[in-house]
N, C-alpha and C positions, 0 to 999 in steps of 0.2 A: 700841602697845597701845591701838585704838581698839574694840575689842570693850565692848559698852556696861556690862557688869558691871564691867569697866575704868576704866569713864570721869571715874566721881564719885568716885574716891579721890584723897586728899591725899600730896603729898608723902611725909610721913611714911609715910600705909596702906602706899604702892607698897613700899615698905621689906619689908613683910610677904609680897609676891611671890617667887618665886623663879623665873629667868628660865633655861631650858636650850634649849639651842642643838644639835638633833641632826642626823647626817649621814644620807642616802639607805638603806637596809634599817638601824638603827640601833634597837635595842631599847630602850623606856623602862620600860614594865615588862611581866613574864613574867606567865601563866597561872597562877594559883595565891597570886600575892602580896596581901599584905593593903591593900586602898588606904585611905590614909591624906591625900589629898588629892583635891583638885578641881583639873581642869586643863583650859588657856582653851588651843587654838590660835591664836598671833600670825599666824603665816603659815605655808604647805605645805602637808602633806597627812599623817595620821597611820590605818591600820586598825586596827580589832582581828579580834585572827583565830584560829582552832586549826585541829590537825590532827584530821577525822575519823577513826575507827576501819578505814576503808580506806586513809586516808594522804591524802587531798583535804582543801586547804585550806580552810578552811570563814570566810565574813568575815562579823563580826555589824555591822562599820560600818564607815567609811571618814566620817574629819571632815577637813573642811577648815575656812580663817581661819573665824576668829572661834566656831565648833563647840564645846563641852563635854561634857566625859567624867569618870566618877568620881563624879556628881552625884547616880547612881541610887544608888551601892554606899555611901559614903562614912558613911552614918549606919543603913545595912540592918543586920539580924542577920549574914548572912554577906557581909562585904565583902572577898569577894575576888574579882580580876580574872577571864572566863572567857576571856578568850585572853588573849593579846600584844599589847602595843600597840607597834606598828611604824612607823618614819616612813619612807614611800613616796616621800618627794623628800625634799632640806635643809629642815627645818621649825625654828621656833621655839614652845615654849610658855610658857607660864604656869603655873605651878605654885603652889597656894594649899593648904597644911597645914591639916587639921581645927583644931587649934586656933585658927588665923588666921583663917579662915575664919568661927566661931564669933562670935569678936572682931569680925569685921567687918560681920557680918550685925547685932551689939548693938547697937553704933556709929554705923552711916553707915547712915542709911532709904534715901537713894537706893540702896546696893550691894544693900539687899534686898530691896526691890523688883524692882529690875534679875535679881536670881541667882532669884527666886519667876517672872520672869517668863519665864528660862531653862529651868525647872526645868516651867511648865505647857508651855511648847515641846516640849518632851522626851517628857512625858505624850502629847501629841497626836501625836508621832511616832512612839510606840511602839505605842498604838490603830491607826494607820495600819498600819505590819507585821503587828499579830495579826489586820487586816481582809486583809490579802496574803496570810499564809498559812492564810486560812478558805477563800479559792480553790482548791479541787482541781486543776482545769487549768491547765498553761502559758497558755494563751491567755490565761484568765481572766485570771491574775496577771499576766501582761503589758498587757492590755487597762487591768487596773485601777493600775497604775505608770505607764502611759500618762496615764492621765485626773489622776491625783492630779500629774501633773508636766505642766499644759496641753498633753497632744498632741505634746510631743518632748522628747526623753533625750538627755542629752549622758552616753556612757559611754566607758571608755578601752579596753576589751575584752569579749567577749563572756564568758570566765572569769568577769571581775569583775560583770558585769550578771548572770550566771548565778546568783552567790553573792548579789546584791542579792533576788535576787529566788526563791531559795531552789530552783534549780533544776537536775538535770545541765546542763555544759556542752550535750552533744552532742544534751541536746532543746530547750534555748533554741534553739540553731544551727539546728538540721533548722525552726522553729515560725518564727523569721524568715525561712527560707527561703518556707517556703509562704506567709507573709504576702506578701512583697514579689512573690511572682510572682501572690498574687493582687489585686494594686494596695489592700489594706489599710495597708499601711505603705510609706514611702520609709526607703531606709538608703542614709548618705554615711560616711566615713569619720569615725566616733564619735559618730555621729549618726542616729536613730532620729524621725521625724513619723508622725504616725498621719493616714493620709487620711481614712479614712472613720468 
């Protein structure tokens, strides 16, 4: 539990934790359900994700250690999840109930600071996306996932980078293509640098 929202609680707070331990494709919660808590990635990998109206998975994120989720929803008018939150390896989280949560932002200055400074992280990452998808072209929004990440991507698939980056698979694929034969970008296995 070294995730810094984490870190200034006592004894007792950690008591207010709730700690679940899930297995590889392993559902924590569904699309539709009301979230009623904040919850810290210890370790793994967790997306959220739905099915498109053609049947294509669609992922709004993909969090790894120490990542929070439920943070946007948890105090919104409508909090309920918009996909599945799915754990992609063995993951551990952190589970913190609105009430606890309350409690412990009252409490401990350091937690709230720490969860306020979680929470502007958040804000600037989601500014980030609504500037990604103000890009018309693949290129663009490649070009600009490039720059906002210094010039190289570690991704696990092109699927998954597709979905990061709000794009059909098969025009990501064909748009690396032409980058790398036109010495614009090098691609290694799950690995993307931008040369020029």
């Amino acid at each position: 539990m070294e995730n810094s929202i984490l870190l200034n609680l006592s004894k007792d707070e950690k008591k207010l934790l709730e700690v679940k331990s899930l297995k590889k494709n392993e559902i924590l919660f569904r699309e539709g359900e009301n979230c009623e808590s904040v919850s810290i990635v210890v370790s793994g990998e967790v997306k959220i994700s739905t099915i498109s109206f053609e049947g294509q998975e669609l992922i709004y994120n993909i969090l790894q250690k120490n990542d929070v989720f439920g943070n946007n929803l948890i105090f919104s008018d409508e909090p309920f999840y918009k996909g599945d939150v799915i754990a992609t390896k063995d993951s551990t989280i952190v589970i913190i109930k609105r009430e606890n949560l309350i409690l412990l932002l009252q409490s401990n200055k350091e937690f709230m600071i720490a969860y306020l400074n979680t929470q502007s992280n958040f804000s600037k990452k989601l500014n980030s996306t609504i500037k990604l998808l103000s890009y018309s072209s693949a290129e663009e929004r490649l070009r600009f996932y490039l720059f906002n990440n210094n010039g190289k991507i570690q991704y696990k698939s092109v699927s998954e980078l597709a979905s990061i980056l709000h794009l059909q698979r098969e025009t990501l694929s064909r748009l690396l293509t032409k980058l790398e034969k036109e010495n614009v970008i090098k691609r290694s296995l799950h690995q993307i640098v931008l040369l020029d």
